[in-house]
C-alpha positions as a printed Julia matrix, in Angstrom:
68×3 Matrix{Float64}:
  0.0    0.0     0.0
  1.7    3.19   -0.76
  1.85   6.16    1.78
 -1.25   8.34    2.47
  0.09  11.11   -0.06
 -0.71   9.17   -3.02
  3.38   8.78   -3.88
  4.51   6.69   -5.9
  7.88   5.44   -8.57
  8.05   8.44  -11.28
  6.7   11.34   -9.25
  8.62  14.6    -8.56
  8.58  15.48   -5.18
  9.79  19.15   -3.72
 11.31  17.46   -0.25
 12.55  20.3     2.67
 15.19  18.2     4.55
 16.43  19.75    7.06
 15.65  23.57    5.84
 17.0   22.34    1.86
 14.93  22.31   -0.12
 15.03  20.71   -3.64
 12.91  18.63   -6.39
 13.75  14.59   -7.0
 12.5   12.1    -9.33
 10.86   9.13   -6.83
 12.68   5.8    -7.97
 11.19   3.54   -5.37
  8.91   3.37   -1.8
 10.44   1.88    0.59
  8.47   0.26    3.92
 10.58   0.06    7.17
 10.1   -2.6     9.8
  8.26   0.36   11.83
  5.61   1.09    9.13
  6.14   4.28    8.27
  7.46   4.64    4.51
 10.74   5.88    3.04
 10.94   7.56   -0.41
 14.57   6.48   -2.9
 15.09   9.5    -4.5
 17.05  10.86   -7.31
 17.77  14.63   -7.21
 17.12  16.6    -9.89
 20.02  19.15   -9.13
 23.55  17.23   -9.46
 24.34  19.26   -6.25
 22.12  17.5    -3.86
 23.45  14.26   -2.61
 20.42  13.42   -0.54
 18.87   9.68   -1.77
 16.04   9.31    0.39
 13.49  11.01    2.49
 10.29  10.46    4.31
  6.67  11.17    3.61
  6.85  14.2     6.17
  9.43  15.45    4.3
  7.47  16.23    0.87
  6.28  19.07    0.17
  4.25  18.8    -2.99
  4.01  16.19   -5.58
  3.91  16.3    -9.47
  2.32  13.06  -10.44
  3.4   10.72  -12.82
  0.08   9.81  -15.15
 -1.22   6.62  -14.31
 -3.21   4.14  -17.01
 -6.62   4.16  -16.22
C-alpha cells in the first residue's frame, strides 16, 4: 500500500530536509520494519546528494500519469 500522499515510482517530489529544499524524481517506496514509509530518490540538481526522504518530508508532488 503506498503512503497516504498518493506517492509513488516516477513522481517529482519538492522534499525540505532539514531547511533544503530541492525537487527529485521518486525511484522507489520503501516500507521500514516500523511502518512508516521511506521515499529512494534521485535529485534533480547534481548538487544535492540526498537519496532518500520520508513522507513528512514532501512538500508537494507532481504526479506521474497513471493508465486508467
Amino acid at each position: 500500500m503506498a503512503p497516504s500522499k498518493g506517492i509513488g515510482a516516477g513522481d517529482i517530489v519538492l522534499i525540505d530536509k532539514k531547511g533544503r529544499r530541492f525537487h527529485a524524481l521518486v525511484t522507489e517506496l520503501e516500507q521500514l520494519e516500523s511502518g512508516r514509509f521511506e521515499l529512494i530518490v534521485r535529485p534533480l540538481d547534481s548538487r544535492v546528494s540526498y537519496r532518500t526522504a520520508t513522507v513528512r518530508e514532501v512538500q508537494e508532488v507532481w504526479r506521474k500519469r497513471r493508465a486508467a
